[in-house]
Backbone as CSV, one residue per row, in Angstrom:
resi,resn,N_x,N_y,N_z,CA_x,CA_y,CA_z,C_x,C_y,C_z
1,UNK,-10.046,-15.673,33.401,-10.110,-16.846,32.514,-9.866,-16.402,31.073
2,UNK,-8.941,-17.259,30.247,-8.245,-16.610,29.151,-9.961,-16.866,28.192
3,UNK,-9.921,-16.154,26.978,-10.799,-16.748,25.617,-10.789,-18.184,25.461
4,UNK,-9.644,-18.840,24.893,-10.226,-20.204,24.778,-10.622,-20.962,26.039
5,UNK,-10.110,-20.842,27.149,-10.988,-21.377,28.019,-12.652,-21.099,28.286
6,UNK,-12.823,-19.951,27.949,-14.122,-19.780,27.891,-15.044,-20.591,26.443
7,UNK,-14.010,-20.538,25.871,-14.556,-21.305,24.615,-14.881,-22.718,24.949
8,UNK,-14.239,-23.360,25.911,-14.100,-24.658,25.856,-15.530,-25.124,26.916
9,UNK,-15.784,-23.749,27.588,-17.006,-24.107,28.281,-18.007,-23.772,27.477
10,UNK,-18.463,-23.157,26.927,-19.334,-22.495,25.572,-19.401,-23.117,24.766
11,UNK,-20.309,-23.127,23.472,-20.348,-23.704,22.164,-18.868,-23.900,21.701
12,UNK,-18.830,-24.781,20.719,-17.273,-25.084,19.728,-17.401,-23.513,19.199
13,UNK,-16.327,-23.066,18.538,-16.258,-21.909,18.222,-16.745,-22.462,16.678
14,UNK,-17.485,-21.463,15.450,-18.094,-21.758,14.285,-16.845,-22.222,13.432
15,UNK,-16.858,-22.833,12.725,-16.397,-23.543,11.542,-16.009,-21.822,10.863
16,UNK,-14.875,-21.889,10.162,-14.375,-20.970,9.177,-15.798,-21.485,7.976
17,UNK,-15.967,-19.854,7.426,-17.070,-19.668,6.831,-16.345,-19.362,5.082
18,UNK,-17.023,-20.120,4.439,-16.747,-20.258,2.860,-16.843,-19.267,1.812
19,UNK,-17.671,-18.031,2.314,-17.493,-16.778,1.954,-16.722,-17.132,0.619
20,UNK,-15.985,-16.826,0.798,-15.018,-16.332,-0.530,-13.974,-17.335,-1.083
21,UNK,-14.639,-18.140,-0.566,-14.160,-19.824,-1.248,-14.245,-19.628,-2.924
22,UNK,-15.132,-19.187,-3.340,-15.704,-18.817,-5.106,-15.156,-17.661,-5.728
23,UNK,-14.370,-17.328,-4.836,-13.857,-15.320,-5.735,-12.262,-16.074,-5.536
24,UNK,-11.567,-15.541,-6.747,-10.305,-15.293,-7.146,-9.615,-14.539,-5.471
25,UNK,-8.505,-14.860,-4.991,-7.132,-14.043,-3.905,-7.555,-12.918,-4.601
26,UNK,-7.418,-11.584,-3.931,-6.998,-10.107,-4.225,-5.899,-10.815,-4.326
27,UNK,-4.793,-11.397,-3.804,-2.772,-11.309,-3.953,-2.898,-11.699,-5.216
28,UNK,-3.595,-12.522,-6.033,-3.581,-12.814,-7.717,-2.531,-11.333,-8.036
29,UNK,-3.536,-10.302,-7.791,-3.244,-9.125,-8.903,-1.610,-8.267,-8.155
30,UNK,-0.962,-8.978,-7.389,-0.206,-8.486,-6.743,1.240,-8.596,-7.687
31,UNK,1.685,-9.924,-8.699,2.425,-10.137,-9.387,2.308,-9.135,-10.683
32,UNK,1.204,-8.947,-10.983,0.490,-7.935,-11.894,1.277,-6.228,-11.855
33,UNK,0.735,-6.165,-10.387,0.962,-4.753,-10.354,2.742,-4.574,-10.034
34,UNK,3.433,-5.318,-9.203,4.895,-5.556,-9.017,5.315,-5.601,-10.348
35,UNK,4.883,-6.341,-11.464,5.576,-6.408,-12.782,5.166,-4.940,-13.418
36,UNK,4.316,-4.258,-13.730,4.157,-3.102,-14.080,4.833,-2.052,-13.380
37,UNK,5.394,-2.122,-12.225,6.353,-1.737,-11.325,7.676,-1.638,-12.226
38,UNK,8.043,-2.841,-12.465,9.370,-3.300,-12.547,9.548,-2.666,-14.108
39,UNK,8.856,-3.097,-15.016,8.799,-2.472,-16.828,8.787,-1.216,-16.278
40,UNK,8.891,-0.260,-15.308,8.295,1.251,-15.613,10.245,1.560,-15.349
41,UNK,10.298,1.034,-13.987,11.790,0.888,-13.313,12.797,0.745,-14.520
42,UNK,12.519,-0.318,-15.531,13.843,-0.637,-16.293,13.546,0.515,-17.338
43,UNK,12.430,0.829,-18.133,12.082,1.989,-19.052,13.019,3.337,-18.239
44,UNK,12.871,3.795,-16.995,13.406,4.684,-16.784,14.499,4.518,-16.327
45,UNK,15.233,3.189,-16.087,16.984,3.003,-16.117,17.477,2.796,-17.031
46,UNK,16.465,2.563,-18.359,17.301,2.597,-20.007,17.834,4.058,-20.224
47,UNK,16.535,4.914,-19.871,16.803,6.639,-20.417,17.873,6.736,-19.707
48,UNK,17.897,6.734,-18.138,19.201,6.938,-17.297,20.576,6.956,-17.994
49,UNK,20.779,5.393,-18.557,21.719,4.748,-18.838,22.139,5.569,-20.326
50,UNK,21.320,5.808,-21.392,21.867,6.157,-21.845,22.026,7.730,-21.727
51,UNK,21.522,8.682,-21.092,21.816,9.690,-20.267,23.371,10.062,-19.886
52,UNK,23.345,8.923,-19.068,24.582,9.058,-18.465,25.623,8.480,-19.628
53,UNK,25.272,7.328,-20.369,26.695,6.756,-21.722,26.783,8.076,-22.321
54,UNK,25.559,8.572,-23.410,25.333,9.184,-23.966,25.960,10.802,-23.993
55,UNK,25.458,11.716,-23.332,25.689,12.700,-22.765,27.200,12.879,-22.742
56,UNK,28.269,12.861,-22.183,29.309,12.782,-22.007,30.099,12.627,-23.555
57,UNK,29.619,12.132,-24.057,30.097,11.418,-25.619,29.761,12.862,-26.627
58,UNK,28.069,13.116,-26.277,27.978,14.326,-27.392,28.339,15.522,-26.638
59,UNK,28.561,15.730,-25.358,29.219,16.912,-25.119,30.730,16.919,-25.256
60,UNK,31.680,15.850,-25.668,33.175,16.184,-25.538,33.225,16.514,-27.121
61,UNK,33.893,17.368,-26.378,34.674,18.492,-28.179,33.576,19.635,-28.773
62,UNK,32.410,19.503,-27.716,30.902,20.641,-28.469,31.006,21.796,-27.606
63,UNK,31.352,21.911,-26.400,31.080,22.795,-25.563,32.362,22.996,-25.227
64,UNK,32.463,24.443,-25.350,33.905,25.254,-25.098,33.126,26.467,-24.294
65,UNK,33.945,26.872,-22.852,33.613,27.842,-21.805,33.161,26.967,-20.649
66,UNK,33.345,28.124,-19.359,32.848,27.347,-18.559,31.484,28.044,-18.184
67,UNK,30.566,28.746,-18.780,29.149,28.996,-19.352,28.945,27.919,-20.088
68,UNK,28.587,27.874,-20.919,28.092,26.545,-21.975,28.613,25.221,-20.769
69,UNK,29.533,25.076,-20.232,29.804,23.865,-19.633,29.027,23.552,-18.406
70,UNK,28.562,24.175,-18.045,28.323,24.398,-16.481,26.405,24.381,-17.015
71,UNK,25.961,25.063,-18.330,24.532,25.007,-18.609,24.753,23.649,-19.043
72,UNK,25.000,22.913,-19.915,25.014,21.103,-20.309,25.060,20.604,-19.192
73,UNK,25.960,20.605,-17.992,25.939,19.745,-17.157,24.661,20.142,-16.183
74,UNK,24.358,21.297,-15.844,22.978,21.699,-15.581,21.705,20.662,-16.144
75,UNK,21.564,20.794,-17.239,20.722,20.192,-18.214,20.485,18.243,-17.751
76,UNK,21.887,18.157,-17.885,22.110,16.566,-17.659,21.318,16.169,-15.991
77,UNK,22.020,17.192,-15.325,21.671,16.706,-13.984,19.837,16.701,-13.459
78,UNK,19.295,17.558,-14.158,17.950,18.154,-14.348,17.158,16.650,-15.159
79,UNK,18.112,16.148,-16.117,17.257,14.826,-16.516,17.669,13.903,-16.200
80,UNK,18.680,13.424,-15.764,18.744,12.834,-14.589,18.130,12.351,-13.509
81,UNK,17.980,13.623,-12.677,16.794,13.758,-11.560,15.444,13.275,-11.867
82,UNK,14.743,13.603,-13.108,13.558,12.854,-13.233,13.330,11.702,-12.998
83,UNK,15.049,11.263,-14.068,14.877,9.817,-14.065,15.137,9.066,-12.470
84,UNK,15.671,9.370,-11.542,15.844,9.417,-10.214,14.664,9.231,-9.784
85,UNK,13.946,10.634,-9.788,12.718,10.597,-8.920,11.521,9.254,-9.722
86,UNK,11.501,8.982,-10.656,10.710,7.931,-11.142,10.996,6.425,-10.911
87,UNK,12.306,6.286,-10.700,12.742,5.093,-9.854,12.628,4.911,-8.372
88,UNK,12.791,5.939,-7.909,12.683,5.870,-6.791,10.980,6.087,-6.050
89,UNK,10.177,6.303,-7.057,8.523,6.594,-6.553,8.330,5.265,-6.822
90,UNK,8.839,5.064,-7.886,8.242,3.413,-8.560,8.572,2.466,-7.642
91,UNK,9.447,2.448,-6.745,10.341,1.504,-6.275,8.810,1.022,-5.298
92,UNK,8.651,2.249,-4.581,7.901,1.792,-3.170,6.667,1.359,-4.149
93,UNK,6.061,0.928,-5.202,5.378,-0.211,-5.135,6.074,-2.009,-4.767
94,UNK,7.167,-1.597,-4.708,7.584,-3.209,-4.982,8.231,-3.187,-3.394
95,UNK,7.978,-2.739,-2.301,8.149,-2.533,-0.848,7.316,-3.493,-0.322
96,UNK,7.354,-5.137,0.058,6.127,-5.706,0.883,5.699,-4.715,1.872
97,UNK,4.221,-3.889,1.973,3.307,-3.120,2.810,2.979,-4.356,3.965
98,UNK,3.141,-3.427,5.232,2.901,-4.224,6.599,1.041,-4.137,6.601
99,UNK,0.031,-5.287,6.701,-0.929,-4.935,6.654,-1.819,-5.385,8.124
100,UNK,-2.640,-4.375,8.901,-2.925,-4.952,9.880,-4.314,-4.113,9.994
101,UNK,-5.466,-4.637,11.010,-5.958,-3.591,10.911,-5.804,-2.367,11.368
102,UNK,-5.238,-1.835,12.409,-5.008,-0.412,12.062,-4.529,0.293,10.367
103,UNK,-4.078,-0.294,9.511,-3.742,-0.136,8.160,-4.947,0.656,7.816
104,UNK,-6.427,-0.296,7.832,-7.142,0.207,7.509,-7.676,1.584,7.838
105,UNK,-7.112,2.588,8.339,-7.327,3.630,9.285,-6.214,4.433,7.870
106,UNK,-5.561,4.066,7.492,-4.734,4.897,6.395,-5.139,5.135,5.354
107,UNK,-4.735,6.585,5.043,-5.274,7.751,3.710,-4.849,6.847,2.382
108,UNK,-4.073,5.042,2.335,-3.576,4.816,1.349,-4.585,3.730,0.941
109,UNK,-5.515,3.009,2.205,-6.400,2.701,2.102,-8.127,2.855,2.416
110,UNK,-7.646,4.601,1.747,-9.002,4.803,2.306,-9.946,5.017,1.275
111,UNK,-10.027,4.598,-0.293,-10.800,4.294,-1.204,-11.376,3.033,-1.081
112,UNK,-10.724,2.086,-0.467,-11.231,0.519,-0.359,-12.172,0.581,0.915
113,UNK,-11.990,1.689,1.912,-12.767,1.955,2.996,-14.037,2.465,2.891
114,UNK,-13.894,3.478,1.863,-15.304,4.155,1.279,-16.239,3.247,0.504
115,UNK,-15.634,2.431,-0.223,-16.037,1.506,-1.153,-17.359,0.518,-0.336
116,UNK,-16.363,-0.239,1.049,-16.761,-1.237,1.734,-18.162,-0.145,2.502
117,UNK,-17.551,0.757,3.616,-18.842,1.394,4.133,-19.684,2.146,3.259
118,UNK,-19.904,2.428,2.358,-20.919,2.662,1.287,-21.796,1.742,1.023
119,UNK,-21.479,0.036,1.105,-22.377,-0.799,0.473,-21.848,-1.995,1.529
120,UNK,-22.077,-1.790,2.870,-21.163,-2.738,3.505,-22.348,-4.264,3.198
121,UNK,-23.551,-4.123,3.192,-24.487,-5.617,2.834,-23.652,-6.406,1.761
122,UNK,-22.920,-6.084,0.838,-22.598,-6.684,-0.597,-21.253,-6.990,0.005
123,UNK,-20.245,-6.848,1.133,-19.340,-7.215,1.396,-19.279,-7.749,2.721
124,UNK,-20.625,-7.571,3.485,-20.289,-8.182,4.902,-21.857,-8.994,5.040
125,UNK,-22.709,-8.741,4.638,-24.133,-9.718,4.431,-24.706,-8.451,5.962
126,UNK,-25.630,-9.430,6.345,-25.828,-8.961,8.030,-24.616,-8.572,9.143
127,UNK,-23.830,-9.414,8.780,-22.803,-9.265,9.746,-21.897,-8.285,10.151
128,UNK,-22.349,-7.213,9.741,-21.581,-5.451,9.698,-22.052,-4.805,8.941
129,UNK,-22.010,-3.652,9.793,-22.572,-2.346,9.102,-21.689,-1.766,8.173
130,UNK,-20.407,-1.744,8.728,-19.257,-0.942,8.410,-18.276,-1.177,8.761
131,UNK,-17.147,-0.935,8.282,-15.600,-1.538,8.661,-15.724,-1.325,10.081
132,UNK,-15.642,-0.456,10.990,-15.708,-0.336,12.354,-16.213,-0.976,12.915
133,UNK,-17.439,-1.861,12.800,-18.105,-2.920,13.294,-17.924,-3.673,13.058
134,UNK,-17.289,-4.480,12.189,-17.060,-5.565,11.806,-15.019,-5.906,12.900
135,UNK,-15.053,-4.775,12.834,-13.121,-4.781,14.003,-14.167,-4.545,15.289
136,UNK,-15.120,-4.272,15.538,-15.146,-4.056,17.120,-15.350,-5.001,18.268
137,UNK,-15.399,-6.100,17.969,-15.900,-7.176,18.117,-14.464,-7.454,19.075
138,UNK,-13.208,-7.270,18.693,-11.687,-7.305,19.074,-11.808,-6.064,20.121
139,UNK,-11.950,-5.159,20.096,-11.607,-4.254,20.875,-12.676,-4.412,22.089
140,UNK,-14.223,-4.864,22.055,-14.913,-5.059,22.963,-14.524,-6.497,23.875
141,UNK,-13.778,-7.253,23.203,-13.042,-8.729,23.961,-12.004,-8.226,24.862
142,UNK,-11.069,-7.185,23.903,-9.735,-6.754,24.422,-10.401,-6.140,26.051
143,UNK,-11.758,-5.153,26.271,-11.876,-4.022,26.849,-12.412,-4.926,28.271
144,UNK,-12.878,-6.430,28.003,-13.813,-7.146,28.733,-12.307,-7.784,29.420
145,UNK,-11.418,-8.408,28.987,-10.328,-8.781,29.633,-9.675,-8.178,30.572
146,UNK,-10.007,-7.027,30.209,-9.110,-5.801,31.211,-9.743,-5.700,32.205
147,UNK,-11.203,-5.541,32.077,-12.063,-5.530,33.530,-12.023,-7.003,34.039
148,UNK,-12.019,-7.889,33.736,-11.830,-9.724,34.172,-10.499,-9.480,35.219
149,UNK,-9.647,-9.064,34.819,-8.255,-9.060,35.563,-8.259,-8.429,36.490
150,UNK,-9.415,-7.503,36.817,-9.514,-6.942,37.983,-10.569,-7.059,39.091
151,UNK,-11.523,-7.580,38.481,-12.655,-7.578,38.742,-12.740,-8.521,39.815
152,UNK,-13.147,-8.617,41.119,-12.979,-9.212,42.338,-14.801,-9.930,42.555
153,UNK,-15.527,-9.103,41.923,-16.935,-9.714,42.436,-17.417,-10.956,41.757
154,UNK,-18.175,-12.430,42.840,-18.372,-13.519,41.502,-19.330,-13.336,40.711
155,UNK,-20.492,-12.366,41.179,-21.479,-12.060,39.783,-20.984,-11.413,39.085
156,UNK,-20.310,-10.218,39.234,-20.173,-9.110,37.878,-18.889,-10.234,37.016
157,UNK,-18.096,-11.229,37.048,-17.176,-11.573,36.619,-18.197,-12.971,36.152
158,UNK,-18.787,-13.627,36.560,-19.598,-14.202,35.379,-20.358,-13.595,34.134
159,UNK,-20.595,-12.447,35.026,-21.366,-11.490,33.983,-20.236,-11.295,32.801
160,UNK,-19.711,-10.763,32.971,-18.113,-10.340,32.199,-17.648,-11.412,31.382
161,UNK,-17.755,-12.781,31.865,-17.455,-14.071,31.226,-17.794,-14.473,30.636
162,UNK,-19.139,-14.339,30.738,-20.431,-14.676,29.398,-20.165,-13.523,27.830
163,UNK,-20.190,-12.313,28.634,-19.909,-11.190,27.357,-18.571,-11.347,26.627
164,UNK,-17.930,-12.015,27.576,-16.360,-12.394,26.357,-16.589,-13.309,25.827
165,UNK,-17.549,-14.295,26.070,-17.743,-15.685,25.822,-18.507,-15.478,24.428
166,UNK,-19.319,-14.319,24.626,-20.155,-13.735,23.035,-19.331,-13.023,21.788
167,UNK,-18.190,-12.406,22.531,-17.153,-11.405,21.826,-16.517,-12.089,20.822
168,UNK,-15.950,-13.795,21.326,-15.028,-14.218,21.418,-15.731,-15.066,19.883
169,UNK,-17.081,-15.276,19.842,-17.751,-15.949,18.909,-17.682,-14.860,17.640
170,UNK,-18.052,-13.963,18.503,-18.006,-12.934,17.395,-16.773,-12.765,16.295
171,UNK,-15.867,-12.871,17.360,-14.520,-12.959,16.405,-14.255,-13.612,15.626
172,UNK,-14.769,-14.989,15.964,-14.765,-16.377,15.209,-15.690,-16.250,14.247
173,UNK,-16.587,-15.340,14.031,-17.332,-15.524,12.692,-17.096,-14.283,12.043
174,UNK,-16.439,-13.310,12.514,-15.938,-12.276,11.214,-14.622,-12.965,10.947
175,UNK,-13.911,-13.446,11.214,-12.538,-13.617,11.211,-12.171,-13.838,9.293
176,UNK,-13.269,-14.438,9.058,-12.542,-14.814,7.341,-12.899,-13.283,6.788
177,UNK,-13.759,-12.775,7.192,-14.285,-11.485,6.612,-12.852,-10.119,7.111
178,UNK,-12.830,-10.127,7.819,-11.310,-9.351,8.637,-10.282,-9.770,7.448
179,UNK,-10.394,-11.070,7.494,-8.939,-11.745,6.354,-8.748,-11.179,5.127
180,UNK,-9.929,-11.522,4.748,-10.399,-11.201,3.399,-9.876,-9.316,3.104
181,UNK,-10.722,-8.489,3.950,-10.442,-6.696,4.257,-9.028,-6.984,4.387
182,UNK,-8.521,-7.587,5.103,-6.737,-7.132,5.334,-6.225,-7.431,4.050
183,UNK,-6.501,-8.587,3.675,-5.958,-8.932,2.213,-5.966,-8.055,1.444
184,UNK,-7.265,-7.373,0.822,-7.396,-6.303,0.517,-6.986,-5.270,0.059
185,UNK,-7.098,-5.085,1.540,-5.858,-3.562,2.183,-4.554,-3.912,1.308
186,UNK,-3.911,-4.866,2.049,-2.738,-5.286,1.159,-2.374,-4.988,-0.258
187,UNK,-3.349,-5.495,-1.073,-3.010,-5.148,-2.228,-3.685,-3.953,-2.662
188,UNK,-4.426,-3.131,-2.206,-5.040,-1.745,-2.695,-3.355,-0.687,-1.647
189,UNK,-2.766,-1.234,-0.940,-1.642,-0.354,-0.881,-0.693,-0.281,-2.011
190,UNK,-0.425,-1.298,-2.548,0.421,-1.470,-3.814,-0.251,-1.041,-4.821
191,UNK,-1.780,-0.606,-5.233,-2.126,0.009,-6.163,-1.878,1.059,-5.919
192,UNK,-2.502,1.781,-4.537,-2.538,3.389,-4.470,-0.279,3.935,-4.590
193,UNK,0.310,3.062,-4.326,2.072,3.174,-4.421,2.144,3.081,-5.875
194,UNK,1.814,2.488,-7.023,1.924,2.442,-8.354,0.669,3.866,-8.990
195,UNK,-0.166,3.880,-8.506,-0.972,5.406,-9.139,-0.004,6.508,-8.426
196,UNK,0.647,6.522,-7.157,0.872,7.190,-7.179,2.346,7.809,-7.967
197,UNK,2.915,6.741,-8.020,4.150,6.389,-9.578,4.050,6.969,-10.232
198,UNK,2.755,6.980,-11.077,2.802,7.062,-12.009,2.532,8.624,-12.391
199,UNK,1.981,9.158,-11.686,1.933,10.671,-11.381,3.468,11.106,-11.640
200,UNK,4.056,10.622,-10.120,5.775,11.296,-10.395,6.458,10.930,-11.361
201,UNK,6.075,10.087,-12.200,6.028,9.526,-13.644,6.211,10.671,-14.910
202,UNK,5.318,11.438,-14.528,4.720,12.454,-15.411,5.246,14.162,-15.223
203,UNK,5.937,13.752,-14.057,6.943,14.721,-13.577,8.411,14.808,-13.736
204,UNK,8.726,13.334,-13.772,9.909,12.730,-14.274,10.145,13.373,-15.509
205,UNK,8.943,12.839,-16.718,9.092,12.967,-18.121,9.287,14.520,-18.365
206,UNK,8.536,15.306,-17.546,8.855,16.923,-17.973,10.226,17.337,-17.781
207,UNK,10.880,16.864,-16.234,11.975,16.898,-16.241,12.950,16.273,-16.913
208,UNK,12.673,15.415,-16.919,13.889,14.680,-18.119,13.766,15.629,-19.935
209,UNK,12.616,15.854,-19.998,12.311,16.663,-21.593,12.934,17.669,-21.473
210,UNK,12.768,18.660,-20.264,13.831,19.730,-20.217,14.997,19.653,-20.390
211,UNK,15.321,18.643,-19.022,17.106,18.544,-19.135,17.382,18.518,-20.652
212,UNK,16.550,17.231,-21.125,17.529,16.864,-22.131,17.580,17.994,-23.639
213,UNK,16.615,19.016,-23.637,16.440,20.063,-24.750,17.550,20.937,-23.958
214,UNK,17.368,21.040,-22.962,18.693,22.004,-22.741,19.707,22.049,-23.160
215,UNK,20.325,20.550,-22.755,21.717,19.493,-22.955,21.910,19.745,-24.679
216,UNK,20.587,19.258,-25.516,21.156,19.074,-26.917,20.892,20.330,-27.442
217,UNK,20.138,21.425,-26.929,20.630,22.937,-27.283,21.810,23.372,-26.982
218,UNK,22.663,23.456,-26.367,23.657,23.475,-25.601,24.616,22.920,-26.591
219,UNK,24.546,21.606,-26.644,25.668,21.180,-27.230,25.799,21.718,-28.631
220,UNK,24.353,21.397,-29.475,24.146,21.722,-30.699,24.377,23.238,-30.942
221,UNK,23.943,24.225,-30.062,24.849,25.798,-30.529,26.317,25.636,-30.284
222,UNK,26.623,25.199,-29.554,28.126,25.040,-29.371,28.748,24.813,-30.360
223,UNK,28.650,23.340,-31.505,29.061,22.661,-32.154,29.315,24.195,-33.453
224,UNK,28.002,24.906,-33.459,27.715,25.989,-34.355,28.632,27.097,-34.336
C-alpha cells in the first residue's frame, strides 16, 4: 500500500507549519551575492581588456631581440592568466547549484551543517536533534516500503503499515523545516563559490602584478 493511501486511512496529514512565515527567503541574498559576482567579473575583464589593447601598443617599437621579446610576451601571458583564473573562479558563483539533500553531506555546505547541529533547538524546536534526524524520517519510510513489497505475513505487514503510516507524518511535519535547510544549502553554496573567488582573487592580483612589472620593465629598459 503506497503512503498516501495510508494517509487516507490515518489522520489528514498536518497543515504546512508557519515556521518561517516571519524571517526574510535565504534566496533574498542570492541577487546580492550573483551581483558581487558579476562587478568582480567585469573589474577583472577591464584589466584583461586593457592588457590585451594595451600591451601590444607599448611593446611595438620598445623591444628589439628575440630575448626581450619572448620575456614581454612571457610577462603578458603571466597577467593575463591571473586575469583568467579570476574569471573563471568567479564565474562558478553565478552556476545555479543543484540542491538536494544529499547536498547537505558536502564540504561546501558544511559550515551551515556545523552551525545547525551545534544549536539544532534554535533551528528545529523539539523536532530534531540534528540534521540527520530531521532527513531520517525519509529514509526510515523509504526502508519500511521495501519490506511492505515483500512482506507476505498479515500481521507483520499491518505492523509495517502503521510504522509508515507514522514515518509518513513525520515527513509531513519536517517538510517546511527540510525546505527551509535545502534553501539554505542553496544559497550558502553560492557564498562558499564567491569566498572561495575571492581567494583566487588574490592570486590573480599577484599574478597579474608580476606579469605586468615584468612587461613594463621589459619594455621600459628596452626603450633605454
Amino acid at each position: 500500500m503506497t503512503p498516501s493511501a495510508l494517509r487516507q486511512r490515518g489522520r489528514p496529514a498536518p497543515a504546512e507549519t508557519a515556521s518561517f512565515g516571519l524571517l526574510p527567503s535565504p534566496l533574498e541574498a542570492v541577487p546580492d551575492l550573483r551581483a558581487a559576482a558579476q562587478w568582480t567579473i567585469a573589474a577583472f575583464g577591464a584589466v584583461g581588456a586593457a592588457l590585451i589593447g594595451g600591451g601590444p601598443l607599448v611593446a611595438a617599437g620598445r623591444v628589439h631581440g628575440v630575448g626581450d621579446a619572448l620575456t614581454a610576451g612571457i610577462s603578458l601571458i603571466v597577467a593575463l592568466t591571473g586575469v583568467s583564473i579570476a574569471i573563471w573562479k568567479t564565474s562558478v558563483a553565478l552556476e545555479p547549484p543543484i540542491t538536494t539533500p544529499a547536498t547537505l553531506s558536502d564540504p561546501a555546505v558544511q559550515g551551515l551543517r556545523t552551525m545547525v547541529d551545534t544549536s539544532p533547538a534554535d533551528f528545529f524546536g523539539s523536532l530534531a536533534t540534528s540534521v540527520d534526524d530531521l532527513l531520517s524520517h525519509r529514509t526510515i519510510a523509504h526502508n519500511i516500503e521495501r519490506r511492505l513489497r515483500t512482506e507476505t505475513e498479515r500481521e507483520t505487514k499491518q505492523i509495517l503499515e502503521a510504522a509508515l503510516l507514522r514515518a509518513c507524518d513525520n515527513i509531513d511535519r519536517t517538510a517546511p523545516y527540510v525546505r527551509w535547510l535545502l534553501t539554505m544549502a542553496h544559497v550558502w553554496q553560492i557564498r562558499t563559490a564567491l569566498r572561495e573567488s575571492r581567494r583566487w582573487c588574490l592570486v590573480a592580483m599577484a599574478l597579474i602584478g608580476v606579469g605586468t612589472v615584468g612587461f613594463l620593465t621589459i619594455t621600459g629598459h628596452a626603450r633605454t
